[in-house]
N, C-alpha and C positions, 0 to 999 in steps of 0.2 A: 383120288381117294385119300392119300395121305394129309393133302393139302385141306379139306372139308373136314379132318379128323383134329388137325392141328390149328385152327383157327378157334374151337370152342375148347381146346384146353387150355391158350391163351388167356381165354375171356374167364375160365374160370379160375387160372391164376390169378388175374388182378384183382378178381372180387375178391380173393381170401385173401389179400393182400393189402385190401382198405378194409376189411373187416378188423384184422388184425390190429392197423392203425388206429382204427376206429374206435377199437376195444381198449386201448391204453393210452389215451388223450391225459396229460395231466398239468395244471394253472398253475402260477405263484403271483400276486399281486405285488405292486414295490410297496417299500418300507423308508421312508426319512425318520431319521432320530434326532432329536432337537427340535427345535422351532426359531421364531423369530423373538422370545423371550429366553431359549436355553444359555447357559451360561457354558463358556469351554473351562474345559478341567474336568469336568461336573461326568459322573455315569449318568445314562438316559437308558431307554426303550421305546419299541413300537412293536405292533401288530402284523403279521402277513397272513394270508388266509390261500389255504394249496386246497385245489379243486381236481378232485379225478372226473373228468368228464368224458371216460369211454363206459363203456356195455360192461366193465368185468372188474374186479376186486385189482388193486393194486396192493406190493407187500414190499416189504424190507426198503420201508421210505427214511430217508434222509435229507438233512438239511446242510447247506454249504455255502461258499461265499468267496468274491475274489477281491474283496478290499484289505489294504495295510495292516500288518500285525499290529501294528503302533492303536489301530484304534477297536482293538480288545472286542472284534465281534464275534457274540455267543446266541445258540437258539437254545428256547425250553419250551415242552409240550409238542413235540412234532408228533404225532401218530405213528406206530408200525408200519400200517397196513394202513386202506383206508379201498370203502367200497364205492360199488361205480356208481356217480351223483352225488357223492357226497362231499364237503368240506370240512377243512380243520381249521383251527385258529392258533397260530404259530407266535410265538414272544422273540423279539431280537433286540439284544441288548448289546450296549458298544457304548465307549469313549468318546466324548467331544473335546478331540485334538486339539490344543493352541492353535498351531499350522493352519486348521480349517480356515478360509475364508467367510467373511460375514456377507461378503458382496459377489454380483457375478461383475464381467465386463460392461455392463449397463449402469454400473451404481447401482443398482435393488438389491435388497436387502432378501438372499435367495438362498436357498439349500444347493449342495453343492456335492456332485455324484463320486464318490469312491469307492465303485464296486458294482459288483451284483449277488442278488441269492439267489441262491439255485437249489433245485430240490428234484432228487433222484428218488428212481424205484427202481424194483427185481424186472431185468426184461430190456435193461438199455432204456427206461423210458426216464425223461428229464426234461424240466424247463427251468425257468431265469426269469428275471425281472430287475430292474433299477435298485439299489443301495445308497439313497441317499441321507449327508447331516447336515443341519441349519443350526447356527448359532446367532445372539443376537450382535445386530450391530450397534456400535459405540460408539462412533463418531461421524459430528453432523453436524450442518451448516446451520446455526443458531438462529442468524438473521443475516438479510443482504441490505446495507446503508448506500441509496447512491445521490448525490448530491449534485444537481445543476449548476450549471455559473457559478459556482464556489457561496450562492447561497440558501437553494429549500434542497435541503435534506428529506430523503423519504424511505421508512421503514417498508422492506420487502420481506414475502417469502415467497418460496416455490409455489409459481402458477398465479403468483401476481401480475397487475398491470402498471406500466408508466406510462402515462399519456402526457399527451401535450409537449413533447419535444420538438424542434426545430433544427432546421439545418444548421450547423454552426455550433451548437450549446458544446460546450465542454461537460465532461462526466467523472466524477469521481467516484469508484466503484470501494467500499468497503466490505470486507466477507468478516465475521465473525467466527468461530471454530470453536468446537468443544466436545472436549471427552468424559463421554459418561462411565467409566470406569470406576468403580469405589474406590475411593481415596486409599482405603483400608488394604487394598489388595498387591498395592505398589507396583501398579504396572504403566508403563510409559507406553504413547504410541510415537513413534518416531518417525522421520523423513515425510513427511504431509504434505504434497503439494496441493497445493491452491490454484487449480487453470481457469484459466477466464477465454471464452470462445465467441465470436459474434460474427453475424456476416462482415461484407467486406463496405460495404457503406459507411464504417467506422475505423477511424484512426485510431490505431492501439499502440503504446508504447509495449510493455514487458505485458505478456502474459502466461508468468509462469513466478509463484513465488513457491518459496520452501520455509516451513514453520520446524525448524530442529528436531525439537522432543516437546512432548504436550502430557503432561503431568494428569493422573485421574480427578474428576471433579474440576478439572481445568480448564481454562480457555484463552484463545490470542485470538491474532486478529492480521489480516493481511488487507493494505490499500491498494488499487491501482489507481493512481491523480492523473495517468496521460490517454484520457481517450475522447476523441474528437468524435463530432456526427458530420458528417463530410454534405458538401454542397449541392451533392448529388440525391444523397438519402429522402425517401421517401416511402410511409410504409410502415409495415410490419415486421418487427426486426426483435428476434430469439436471443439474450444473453444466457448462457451457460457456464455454469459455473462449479465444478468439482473439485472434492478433497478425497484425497486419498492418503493413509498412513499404515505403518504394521505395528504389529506389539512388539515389543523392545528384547522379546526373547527368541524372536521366529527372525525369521532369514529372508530378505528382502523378496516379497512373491507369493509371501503365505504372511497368514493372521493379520491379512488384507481386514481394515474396517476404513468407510467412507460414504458420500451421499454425493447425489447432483441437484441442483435447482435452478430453475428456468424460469427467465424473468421476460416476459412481453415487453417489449419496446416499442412505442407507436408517437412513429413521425410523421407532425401535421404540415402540410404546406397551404399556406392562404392560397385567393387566384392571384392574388397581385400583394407583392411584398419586398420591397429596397432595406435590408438592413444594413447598419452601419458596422461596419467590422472593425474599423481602428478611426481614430478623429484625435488627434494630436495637434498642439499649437509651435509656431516656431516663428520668433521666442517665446517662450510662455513667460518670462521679464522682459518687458520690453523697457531698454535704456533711455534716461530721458536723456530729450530731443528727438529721439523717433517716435514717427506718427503713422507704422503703421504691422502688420505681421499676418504671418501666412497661418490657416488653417488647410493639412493635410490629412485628406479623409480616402478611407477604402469602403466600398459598397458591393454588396453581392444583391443579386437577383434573388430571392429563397421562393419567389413567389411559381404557381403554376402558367404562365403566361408571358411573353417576351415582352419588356418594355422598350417606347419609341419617344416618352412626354417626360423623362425621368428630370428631377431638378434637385442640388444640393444647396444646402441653404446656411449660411453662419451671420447670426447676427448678436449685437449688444445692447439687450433691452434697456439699460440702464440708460445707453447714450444714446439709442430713438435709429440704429443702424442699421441696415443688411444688406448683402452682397449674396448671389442667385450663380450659379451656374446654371443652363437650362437645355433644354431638347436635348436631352443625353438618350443614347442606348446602350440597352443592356438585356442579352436573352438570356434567358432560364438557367438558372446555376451560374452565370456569367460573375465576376466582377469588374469594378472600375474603380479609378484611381486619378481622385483630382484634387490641386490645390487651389485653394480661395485667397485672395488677397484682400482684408479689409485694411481700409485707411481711418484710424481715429479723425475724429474732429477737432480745429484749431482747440486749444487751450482745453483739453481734457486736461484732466487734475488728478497728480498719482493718485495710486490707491490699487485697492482688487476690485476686478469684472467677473461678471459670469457671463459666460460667451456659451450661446446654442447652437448647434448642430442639426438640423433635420435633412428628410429626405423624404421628399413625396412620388408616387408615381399620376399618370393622367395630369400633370404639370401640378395641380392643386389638392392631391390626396395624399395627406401625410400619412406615412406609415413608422418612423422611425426615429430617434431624438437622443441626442447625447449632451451634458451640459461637461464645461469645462470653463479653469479660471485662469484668467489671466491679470498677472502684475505689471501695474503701470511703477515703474522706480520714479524716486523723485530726483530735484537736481542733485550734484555731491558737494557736500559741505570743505568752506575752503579755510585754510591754514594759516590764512597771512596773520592775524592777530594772536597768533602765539609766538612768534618767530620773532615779531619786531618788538614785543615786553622780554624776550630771552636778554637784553644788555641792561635793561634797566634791573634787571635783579640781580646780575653779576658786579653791577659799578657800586654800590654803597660800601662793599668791605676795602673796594683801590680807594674812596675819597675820604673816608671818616676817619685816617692815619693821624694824628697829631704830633709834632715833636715833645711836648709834655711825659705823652703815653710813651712815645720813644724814647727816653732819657730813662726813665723810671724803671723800662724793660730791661734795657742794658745795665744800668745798677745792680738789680737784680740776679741776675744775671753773673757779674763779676764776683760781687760777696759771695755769690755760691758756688762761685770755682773757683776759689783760689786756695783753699786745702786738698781742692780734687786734681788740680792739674798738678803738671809734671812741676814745671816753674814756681807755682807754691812753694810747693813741698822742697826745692832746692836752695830756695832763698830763705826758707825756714833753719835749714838745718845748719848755712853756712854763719848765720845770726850765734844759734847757737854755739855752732864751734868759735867762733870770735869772742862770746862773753867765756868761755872754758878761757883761752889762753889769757885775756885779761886777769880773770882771776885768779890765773897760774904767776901771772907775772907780781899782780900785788900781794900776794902770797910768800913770795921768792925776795921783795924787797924788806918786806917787815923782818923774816928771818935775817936778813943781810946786814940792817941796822943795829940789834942790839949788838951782835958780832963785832961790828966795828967799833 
Protein backbone atom coordinates (compact mmCIF):
# COMPACT_ATOMS: atom_id res chain seq x y z
CA UNK A 1 0.00 0.00 0.00
CA UNK A 2 2.74 2.34 1.00
CA UNK A 3 4.69 1.40 -2.09
CA UNK A 4 1.29 2.26 -4.68
CA UNK A 5 1.15 5.66 -2.59
CA UNK A 6 4.65 6.65 -3.01
CA UNK A 7 5.18 5.85 -6.61
CA UNK A 8 2.54 8.88 -7.87
CA UNK A 9 3.97 11.40 -5.38
CA UNK A 10 7.32 10.81 -7.25
CA UNK A 11 5.73 11.26 -10.61
CA UNK A 12 4.13 14.34 -9.21
CA UNK A 13 7.29 15.73 -8.05
CA UNK A 14 9.03 15.70 -11.14
CA UNK A 15 6.19 17.36 -13.08
CA UNK A 16 6.52 20.27 -10.74
CA UNK A 17 9.89 20.19 -11.07
CA UNK A 18 10.04 20.67 -15.01
CA UNK A 19 7.31 22.95 -14.60
CA UNK A 20 9.24 25.02 -12.68
CA UNK A 21 12.34 24.68 -15.11
CA UNK A 22 10.17 25.29 -17.65
CA UNK A 23 8.79 28.35 -16.27
CA UNK A 24 12.18 30.20 -15.94
CA UNK A 25 14.09 29.25 -19.22
CA UNK A 26 16.16 32.43 -20.00
CA UNK A 27 18.73 33.09 -23.71
CA UNK A 28 21.64 35.48 -24.32
CA UNK A 29 22.88 35.56 -27.96
CA UNK A 30 26.96 36.22 -28.37
CA UNK A 31 28.23 39.74 -29.01
CA UNK A 32 31.87 40.46 -31.12
CA UNK A 33 32.92 44.07 -30.91
CA UNK A 34 34.93 45.13 -33.70
CA UNK A 35 35.16 43.74 -37.00
CA UNK A 36 37.53 43.12 -39.79
CA UNK A 37 37.76 47.05 -40.53
CA UNK A 38 37.80 48.05 -36.53
CA UNK A 39 40.83 49.80 -35.62
CA UNK A 40 42.54 48.94 -31.80
CA UNK A 41 42.72 51.76 -29.41
CA UNK A 42 39.39 52.74 -30.86
CA UNK A 43 35.77 52.30 -28.21
CA UNK A 44 33.21 49.94 -30.33
CA UNK A 45 29.80 48.37 -29.41
CA UNK A 46 27.47 45.50 -30.35
CA UNK A 47 24.05 44.15 -29.64
CA UNK A 48 22.78 41.11 -27.48
CA UNK A 49 19.30 40.20 -27.40
CA UNK A 50 18.18 38.08 -23.81
CA UNK A 51 14.99 35.95 -24.33
CA UNK A 52 12.88 34.64 -21.32
CA UNK A 53 11.45 31.56 -22.78
CA UNK A 54 9.68 29.97 -19.85
CA UNK A 55 5.68 30.34 -19.01
CA UNK A 56 6.20 33.18 -16.23
CA UNK A 57 7.57 36.83 -15.73
CA UNK A 58 11.22 37.02 -14.99
CA UNK A 59 12.48 40.04 -12.57
CA UNK A 60 15.57 41.69 -11.16
CA UNK A 61 17.60 40.90 -14.51
CA UNK A 62 21.05 41.78 -14.86
CA UNK A 63 23.80 41.79 -17.06
CA UNK A 64 27.56 40.42 -16.68
CA UNK A 65 30.71 39.27 -18.15
CA UNK A 66 33.88 37.35 -17.52
CA UNK A 67 36.39 39.27 -19.82
CA UNK A 68 39.65 41.52 -18.83
CA UNK A 69 39.22 44.69 -16.99
CA UNK A 70 41.76 46.16 -19.55
CA UNK A 71 39.11 45.88 -22.24
CA UNK A 72 36.48 48.33 -20.43
CA UNK A 73 33.24 46.01 -20.98
CA UNK A 74 29.85 47.92 -20.15
CA UNK A 75 25.92 46.99 -20.87
CA UNK A 76 23.11 49.87 -21.38
CA UNK A 77 19.31 49.03 -21.81
CA UNK A 78 19.02 45.70 -20.04
CA UNK A 79 15.42 45.41 -18.87
CA UNK A 80 14.19 44.96 -15.07
CA UNK A 81 12.04 42.29 -15.56
CA UNK A 82 10.95 40.97 -18.62
CA UNK A 83 7.82 38.76 -19.48
CA UNK A 84 7.57 35.08 -20.47
CA UNK A 85 8.21 35.23 -24.56
CA UNK A 86 9.53 38.13 -24.71
CA UNK A 87 12.85 39.71 -25.71
CA UNK A 88 15.23 42.67 -25.04
CA UNK A 89 17.74 44.31 -27.08
CA UNK A 90 20.96 44.83 -24.85
CA UNK A 91 24.14 47.49 -26.06
CA UNK A 92 27.74 46.24 -25.04
CA UNK A 93 30.32 48.34 -25.31
CA UNK A 94 34.20 47.64 -24.73
CA UNK A 95 37.77 48.65 -25.78
CA UNK A 96 39.68 47.26 -28.62
CA UNK A 97 42.96 46.24 -26.74
CA UNK A 98 46.29 46.67 -28.72
CA UNK A 99 47.16 43.04 -27.17
CA UNK A 100 44.07 41.73 -29.23
CA UNK A 101 45.17 39.68 -32.00
CA UNK A 102 44.16 40.40 -35.74
CA UNK A 103 44.66 36.57 -36.62
CA UNK A 104 43.74 33.09 -35.21
CA UNK A 105 46.30 30.01 -35.67
CA UNK A 106 45.21 29.69 -39.28
CA UNK A 107 46.20 33.07 -40.58
CA UNK A 108 42.32 34.45 -40.97
CA UNK A 109 41.73 37.39 -40.30
CA UNK A 110 39.14 36.22 -37.14
CA UNK A 111 37.53 37.60 -33.97
CA UNK A 112 38.99 36.53 -31.02
CA UNK A 113 36.93 35.20 -27.62
CA UNK A 114 37.69 37.10 -24.26
CA UNK A 115 35.03 36.23 -22.25
CA UNK A 116 31.32 35.78 -21.88
CA UNK A 117 28.12 37.66 -21.02
CA UNK A 118 26.08 36.39 -18.89
CA UNK A 119 22.63 37.49 -17.71
CA UNK A 120 20.89 36.76 -14.53
CA UNK A 121 17.37 36.83 -12.91
CA UNK A 122 15.44 36.68 -9.40
CA UNK A 123 15.13 32.71 -8.81
CA UNK A 124 18.88 31.55 -9.47
CA UNK A 125 17.94 31.67 -13.08
CA UNK A 126 21.14 32.47 -15.63
CA UNK A 127 22.62 31.93 -19.05
CA UNK A 128 25.88 33.00 -21.01
CA UNK A 129 26.97 33.05 -24.44
CA UNK A 130 30.47 33.96 -26.20
CA UNK A 131 32.20 37.68 -25.86
CA UNK A 132 33.89 38.12 -28.73
CA UNK A 133 36.60 41.42 -30.45
CA UNK A 134 37.84 41.58 -34.04
CA UNK A 135 40.09 44.09 -35.14
CA UNK A 136 41.52 44.61 -38.40
CA UNK A 137 44.46 43.04 -39.89
CA UNK A 138 47.63 45.02 -41.05
CA UNK A 139 49.95 43.03 -42.52
CA UNK A 140 50.06 40.94 -45.65
CA UNK A 141 51.77 39.26 -48.25
CA UNK A 142 51.54 41.91 -51.17
CA UNK A 143 52.82 39.55 -53.93
CA UNK A 144 54.66 36.16 -54.22
CA UNK A 145 57.67 36.57 -57.27
CA UNK A 146 58.89 33.08 -58.18
CA UNK A 147 61.40 32.77 -60.77
CA UNK A 148 62.49 29.45 -62.99
CA UNK A 149 66.07 28.86 -64.09
CA UNK A 150 67.07 32.26 -63.02
CA UNK A 151 65.03 33.42 -66.08
CA UNK A 152 60.75 33.86 -66.42
CA UNK A 153 59.85 35.46 -63.34
CA UNK A 154 56.10 35.12 -62.49
CA UNK A 155 53.86 37.39 -60.47
CA UNK A 156 51.67 35.37 -57.87
CA UNK A 157 48.99 35.71 -55.33
CA UNK A 158 46.98 33.48 -53.08
CA UNK A 159 45.22 30.68 -55.01
CA UNK A 160 47.38 31.06 -57.97
CA UNK A 161 48.79 28.56 -60.44
CA UNK A 162 52.34 27.68 -61.76
CA UNK A 163 52.36 25.28 -64.30
CA UNK A 164 54.65 23.75 -66.52
CA UNK A 165 57.42 22.90 -64.09
CA UNK A 166 59.79 20.15 -64.40
CA UNK A 167 61.99 17.83 -62.58
CA UNK A 168 65.18 19.63 -61.98
CA UNK A 169 64.05 23.60 -62.56
CA UNK A 170 65.64 25.46 -59.74
CA UNK A 171 63.02 28.14 -57.93
CA UNK A 172 63.62 31.39 -56.55
CA UNK A 173 60.91 32.18 -54.19
CA UNK A 174 60.50 36.12 -53.58
CA UNK A 175 57.69 37.27 -50.86
CA UNK A 176 56.93 40.86 -50.67
CA UNK A 177 55.50 42.29 -47.17
CA UNK A 178 53.74 45.14 -46.11
CA UNK A 179 52.26 47.03 -43.47
CA UNK A 180 49.25 48.82 -43.65
CA UNK A 181 49.51 50.82 -40.63
CA UNK A 182 49.11 54.75 -41.05
CA UNK A 183 52.30 56.22 -41.43
CA UNK A 184 50.70 58.99 -39.03
CA UNK A 185 50.22 56.62 -36.14
CA UNK A 186 54.01 55.61 -35.59
CA UNK A 187 53.62 52.21 -34.97
CA UNK A 188 56.13 49.39 -35.96
CA UNK A 189 55.33 45.76 -36.50
CA UNK A 190 58.26 43.80 -35.46
CA UNK A 191 59.99 40.27 -35.40
CA UNK A 192 57.98 39.07 -38.91
CA UNK A 193 58.68 35.83 -39.92
CA UNK A 194 58.54 34.84 -43.44
CA UNK A 195 58.09 30.59 -43.49
CA UNK A 196 57.97 29.09 -46.62
CA UNK A 197 56.50 25.18 -46.36
CA UNK A 198 56.29 22.64 -49.36
CA UNK A 199 56.08 18.94 -49.75
CA UNK A 200 59.10 17.01 -49.61
CA UNK A 201 59.55 16.51 -53.57
CA UNK A 202 61.57 19.79 -53.19
CA UNK A 203 64.87 20.76 -52.02
CA UNK A 204 64.78 23.59 -49.77
CA UNK A 205 67.73 25.47 -48.35
CA UNK A 206 66.41 27.98 -45.33
CA UNK A 207 63.12 28.24 -44.74
CA UNK A 208 62.64 30.70 -42.28
CA UNK A 209 63.57 34.32 -42.58
CA UNK A 210 63.05 37.38 -39.99
CA UNK A 211 62.22 40.98 -41.48
CA UNK A 212 63.44 43.13 -37.97
CA UNK A 213 60.82 46.05 -37.82
CA UNK A 214 58.49 46.99 -40.66
CA UNK A 215 57.76 50.82 -40.56
CA UNK A 216 53.66 51.88 -41.35
CA UNK A 217 52.98 52.32 -44.96
CA UNK A 218 56.11 50.06 -45.37
CA UNK A 219 57.30 47.34 -46.98
CA UNK A 220 60.55 44.60 -47.59
CA UNK A 221 60.95 41.79 -48.96
CA UNK A 222 62.35 38.38 -48.12
CA UNK A 223 64.20 35.90 -51.04
CA UNK A 224 64.51 32.22 -50.90
CA UNK A 225 67.28 31.34 -54.13
CA UNK A 226 67.84 27.64 -52.96
CA UNK A 227 64.97 25.36 -53.89
CA UNK A 228 65.38 22.61 -56.10
CA UNK A 229 62.27 20.38 -57.72
CA UNK A 230 63.86 16.97 -57.11
CA UNK A 231 63.94 14.04 -59.84
CA UNK A 232 61.34 12.30 -58.21
CA UNK A 233 58.56 15.12 -58.18
CA UNK A 234 55.69 14.74 -60.07
CA UNK A 235 52.28 16.35 -59.63
CA UNK A 236 50.64 18.61 -57.60
CA UNK A 237 52.44 20.28 -55.12
CA UNK A 238 51.05 23.28 -52.44
CA UNK A 239 53.77 26.20 -51.55
CA UNK A 240 52.88 27.98 -48.30
CA UNK A 241 53.80 30.71 -47.37
CA UNK A 242 53.31 33.05 -43.97
CA UNK A 243 54.08 36.25 -42.19
CA UNK A 244 53.58 36.87 -39.05
CA UNK A 245 54.73 39.99 -36.79
CA UNK A 246 53.32 42.13 -33.51
CA UNK A 247 52.94 45.74 -32.88
CA UNK A 248 56.02 47.10 -31.28
CA UNK A 249 54.21 47.92 -28.15
CA UNK A 250 52.60 44.49 -27.25
CA UNK A 251 54.68 41.57 -25.96
CA UNK A 252 55.70 38.97 -28.19
CA UNK A 253 52.04 36.67 -28.38
CA UNK A 254 49.64 39.46 -28.63
CA UNK A 255 48.87 42.33 -31.36
CA UNK A 256 49.61 39.19 -33.59
CA UNK A 257 48.97 40.71 -37.33
CA UNK A 258 49.68 38.39 -40.50
CA UNK A 259 48.39 36.50 -43.62
CA UNK A 260 49.16 32.97 -45.40
CA UNK A 261 49.06 32.32 -49.29
CA UNK A 262 49.08 29.20 -51.21
CA UNK A 263 50.55 28.98 -54.39
CA UNK A 264 49.74 25.66 -56.79
CA UNK A 265 52.57 24.12 -58.09
CA UNK A 266 52.13 21.65 -61.12
CA UNK A 267 54.81 19.40 -62.15
CA UNK A 268 54.71 18.00 -65.76
CA UNK A 269 56.60 14.89 -66.78
CA UNK A 270 56.55 14.17 -70.69
CA UNK A 271 56.37 9.93 -71.40
CA UNK A 272 59.69 9.99 -72.54
CA UNK A 273 62.29 12.89 -71.65
CA UNK A 274 66.58 12.70 -71.26
CA UNK A 275 67.52 15.96 -69.94
CA UNK A 276 70.77 17.31 -69.74
CA UNK A 277 71.96 18.24 -66.27
CA UNK A 278 75.54 19.48 -66.66
CA UNK A 279 77.72 19.34 -70.27
CA UNK A 280 81.05 20.73 -69.52
CA UNK A 281 84.16 20.67 -72.00
CA UNK A 282 87.71 19.65 -70.77
CA UNK A 283 89.73 21.67 -72.06
CA UNK A 284 87.45 24.29 -72.95
CA UNK A 285 91.31 26.00 -74.54
CA UNK A 286 92.55 23.43 -76.21
CA UNK A 287 96.62 24.07 -76.57
CA UNK A 288 97.96 24.09 -79.78
CA UNK A 289 99.32 20.87 -81.06
CA UNK A 290 96.47 19.18 -79.54
CA UNK A 291 93.81 17.70 -81.58
CA UNK A 292 91.45 16.57 -79.41
CA UNK A 293 89.13 17.01 -75.79
CA UNK A 294 86.53 15.46 -73.72
CA UNK A 295 82.95 16.59 -73.50
CA UNK A 296 81.58 15.52 -69.78
CA UNK A 297 77.86 15.23 -69.67
CA UNK A 298 75.09 14.31 -66.78
CA UNK A 299 71.59 13.17 -68.02
CA UNK A 300 68.50 12.35 -65.84
CA UNK A 301 65.55 10.38 -67.03
CA UNK A 302 62.55 13.26 -66.11
CA UNK A 303 60.46 11.37 -68.53
CA UNK A 304 57.39 8.79 -67.37
CA UNK A 305 58.85 5.72 -68.85
CA UNK A 306 62.35 3.67 -68.59
CA UNK A 307 64.66 4.16 -71.28
CA UNK A 308 66.76 1.14 -73.23
CA UNK A 309 67.77 3.26 -77.02
CA UNK A 310 69.20 6.45 -74.97
CA UNK A 311 72.12 8.08 -77.08
CA UNK A 312 74.41 11.28 -76.23
CA UNK A 313 75.69 13.16 -78.89
CA UNK A 314 78.52 16.17 -79.09
CA UNK A 315 79.36 17.48 -82.18
CA UNK A 316 81.14 20.58 -84.17
CA UNK A 317 78.94 22.02 -86.84
CA UNK A 318 81.41 24.30 -88.11
CA UNK A 319 84.11 21.31 -88.72
CA UNK A 320 81.26 18.73 -90.39
CA UNK A 321 81.98 16.39 -86.79
CA UNK A 322 80.19 14.04 -84.25
CA UNK A 323 80.89 11.49 -81.92
CA UNK A 324 77.57 9.18 -80.45
CA UNK A 325 77.63 7.37 -77.39
CA UNK A 326 74.61 4.88 -77.93
CA UNK A 327 72.28 2.07 -76.36
CA UNK A 328 72.52 3.64 -73.12
CA UNK A 329 70.07 2.94 -70.12
CA UNK A 330 68.47 4.73 -67.97
CA UNK A 331 65.04 4.21 -65.76
CA UNK A 332 62.77 6.84 -64.41
CA UNK A 333 64.42 9.40 -62.27
CA UNK A 334 67.63 7.56 -62.90
CA UNK A 335 70.78 9.59 -64.17
CA UNK A 336 73.89 8.91 -66.11
CA UNK A 337 77.17 10.12 -66.39
CA UNK A 338 79.42 9.93 -69.66
CA UNK A 339 82.37 11.28 -71.18
CA UNK A 340 82.70 11.80 -75.19
CA UNK A 341 86.05 12.05 -76.70
CA UNK A 342 86.02 14.25 -79.86
CA UNK A 343 89.09 14.33 -82.02
CA UNK A 344 89.54 17.72 -84.12
CA UNK A 345 90.55 17.35 -87.76
CA UNK A 346 94.11 17.49 -89.22
CA UNK A 347 94.93 21.24 -89.65
CA UNK A 348 91.93 22.94 -87.92
CA UNK A 349 92.76 26.61 -87.47
CA UNK A 350 92.70 28.33 -84.04
CA UNK A 351 89.75 30.31 -83.37
CA UNK A 352 86.29 29.63 -81.34
CA UNK A 353 83.82 26.56 -81.87
CA UNK A 354 80.46 26.08 -80.80
CA UNK A 355 80.13 22.67 -79.83
CA UNK A 356 76.55 20.90 -79.30
CA UNK A 357 75.38 18.76 -76.92
CA UNK A 358 72.15 16.55 -77.34
CA UNK A 359 70.33 13.65 -76.08
CA UNK A 360 67.66 11.63 -77.71
CA UNK A 361 65.69 8.87 -76.44
CA UNK A 362 64.27 5.62 -78.96
CA UNK A 363 68.12 6.12 -80.43
CA UNK A 364 66.76 9.07 -82.93
CA UNK A 365 64.30 11.27 -80.71
CA UNK A 366 65.74 14.30 -79.56
CA UNK A 367 64.58 15.56 -76.52
CA UNK A 368 67.39 17.81 -75.11
CA UNK A 369 70.44 20.31 -76.26
CA UNK A 370 73.01 22.38 -74.75
CA UNK A 371 75.51 24.56 -77.02
CA UNK A 372 78.90 25.26 -75.46
CA UNK A 373 82.39 27.00 -76.83
CA UNK A 374 85.31 25.96 -77.36
CA UNK A 375 88.93 27.67 -77.96
CA UNK A 376 91.25 26.44 -80.32
CA UNK A 377 94.74 28.60 -79.00
CA UNK A 378 97.02 29.30 -81.60
CA UNK A 379 100.82 28.59 -81.87
CA UNK A 380 103.05 30.85 -79.12
CA UNK A 381 104.93 33.48 -80.58
CA UNK A 382 108.78 33.23 -80.13
CA UNK A 383 111.49 35.57 -78.93
CA UNK A 384 114.54 35.04 -80.66
CA UNK A 385 114.55 38.33 -82.79
CA UNK A 386 114.54 40.50 -79.76
CA UNK A 387 117.35 38.97 -78.03
CA UNK A 388 119.76 38.87 -80.82
CA UNK A 389 119.19 43.03 -81.94
CA UNK A 390 119.83 43.40 -77.62
CA UNK A 391 123.98 43.98 -78.58
CA UNK A 392 123.50 45.72 -81.48
CA UNK A 393 121.85 48.55 -79.52
CA UNK A 394 124.34 48.47 -76.63
CA UNK A 395 127.72 48.57 -79.01
CA UNK A 396 127.42 52.08 -80.85
CA UNK A 397 128.15 54.10 -77.41
CA UNK A 398 131.77 51.33 -76.78
CA UNK A 399 132.68 52.16 -80.60
CA UNK A 400 131.92 55.95 -81.34
CA UNK A 401 134.89 56.89 -78.43
CA UNK A 402 137.41 59.21 -80.33
CA UNK A 403 140.67 60.31 -78.98
CA UNK A 404 139.92 64.04 -80.21
CA UNK A 405 136.63 63.72 -77.95
CA UNK A 406 139.02 62.28 -75.30
CA UNK A 407 141.56 65.08 -75.10
CA UNK A 408 138.94 67.89 -75.12
CA UNK A 409 137.10 65.97 -72.02
CA UNK A 410 140.05 65.74 -70.06
CA UNK A 411 140.92 69.63 -70.67
CA UNK A 412 137.96 70.19 -69.49
CA UNK A 413 138.03 68.68 -67.07
CA UNK A 414 141.53 69.96 -65.51
CA UNK A 415 140.67 73.84 -66.09
CA UNK A 416 137.77 73.13 -63.87
CA UNK A 417 139.66 71.65 -61.01
CA UNK A 418 142.35 73.26 -60.44
CA UNK A 419 140.80 76.02 -57.98
CA UNK A 420 138.54 73.31 -56.59
CA UNK A 421 141.13 70.74 -55.72
CA UNK A 422 143.24 70.47 -52.71
CA UNK A 423 146.67 70.93 -54.92
CA UNK A 424 145.36 74.00 -56.54
CA UNK A 425 144.70 75.79 -53.96
CA UNK A 426 148.22 74.82 -52.30
CA UNK A 427 150.25 75.63 -55.02
CA UNK A 428 148.39 78.93 -55.15
CA UNK A 429 148.90 80.07 -51.96
CA UNK A 430 152.76 78.90 -51.80
CA UNK A 431 153.20 81.37 -55.28
CA UNK A 432 151.94 83.79 -53.16
CA UNK A 433 153.80 83.59 -50.17
CA UNK A 434 157.13 83.48 -52.40
CA UNK A 435 156.25 86.90 -54.19
CA UNK A 436 155.41 88.42 -50.17
CA UNK A 437 159.04 87.53 -49.17
CA UNK A 438 160.54 88.74 -52.57
CA UNK A 439 159.14 91.83 -51.97
CA UNK A 440 160.13 91.95 -48.36
CA UNK A 441 163.50 91.35 -49.56
CA UNK A 442 163.61 94.32 -52.22
CA UNK A 443 162.07 96.37 -49.82
CA UNK A 444 164.79 95.75 -47.28
CA UNK A 445 167.67 96.39 -49.90
CA UNK A 446 166.47 99.80 -51.20
CA UNK A 447 166.30 100.80 -47.45
CA UNK A 448 169.86 99.35 -46.87
CA UNK A 449 171.43 101.46 -49.74
CA UNK A 450 170.79 104.96 -49.19
CA UNK A 451 172.06 104.04 -45.55
CA UNK A 452 175.14 102.99 -46.73
Amino acid sequence: MKKSILIPLVAMLAIALFAVSASAQLTVTSATLGGTSAEAGTNTSATVTITNTGNSTLSGIAMSHTADSKFAIGFTGAPSSLAAGASATVTVSGFLHKDLNAINSAFDNAAQGIGNVIVSATGNVSASNTLNMQIENLLEIKKVYITVNGEDEHSLDDGDDLKDLKPGDKLEVRVEVESNFDSDDDIDLEDIDVVMDIDSDFDTGDEEETIDSLSGEDEDSITFDDMDIEDEASGDYTLKITVKGHRDDTSVGNGQHGQEAKIDLKVERESHEIAIRTATLSPSKVPYGKNTFDAKLKVVNIGKSNEDEVVLEVSVPSLGITERKENLEIDKSDELSRTVTVTLPAGTKPGVYTVEVRSYWNTDVESDMRTLTLELEAAPTTTTATTTTQPVVTTPPTTTTTPTTTTVTSKAKSSESFLDSTAGIATLTLGVIAAIVILVFLVTMLVRKPNA
